[in-house]
Residue, then its C-alpha position, 0 to 999 in steps of 0.5 A: x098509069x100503066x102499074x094500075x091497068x096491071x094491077x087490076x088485070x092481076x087482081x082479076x086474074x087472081x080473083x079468076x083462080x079463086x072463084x075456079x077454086x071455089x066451083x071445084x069445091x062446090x061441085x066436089x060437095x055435088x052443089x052444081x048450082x053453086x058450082x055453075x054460079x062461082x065458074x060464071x064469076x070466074x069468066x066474068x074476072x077472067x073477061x074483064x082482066x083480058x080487057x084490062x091488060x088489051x087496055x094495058x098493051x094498047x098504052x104502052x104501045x102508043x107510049x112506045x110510039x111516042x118515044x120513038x119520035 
C-alpha cells in the first residue's frame, strides 16, 4: 500500500510541474486566461499530491507503531 499512496503523491507532483510548465508557455504567448486556467490545475495536482503523501505518512506512522509493540 504505501508504494501506491507514493506513486500517485509523485504523479501528482509531476502532473503539478507540467501544467506550471504549461502556464508559463501561455502566458509568455500572452494567453492569460489559459495561462490562470493550467496555474489552477497546477494547484489542484499539487493540493491532492499533499493529501496523498499526509495519507501516506499518517500509514506509515501507524505502521511504525505497531511494529513497535
Amino acid at each position: 500500500m504505501p508504494n501506491t499512496h507514493y506513486s500517485a503523491a509523485a504523479e501528482r507532483h509531476m502532473q503539478a510541474a507540467h501544467a506550471h510548465e504549461a502556464a508559463a508557455a501561455s502566458h509568455n504567448m500572452n494567453d492569460h486566461l489559459g495561462a490562470h486556467e493550467q496555474s489552477m490545475l497546477a494547484m489542484e495536482h499539487a493540493r491532492e499530491a499533499h493529501r496523498l503523501s499526509e495519507e501516506e505518512a499518517k500509514v506509515a506512522k501507524v505502521s511504525k507503531e505497531l511494529e513497535t509493540r
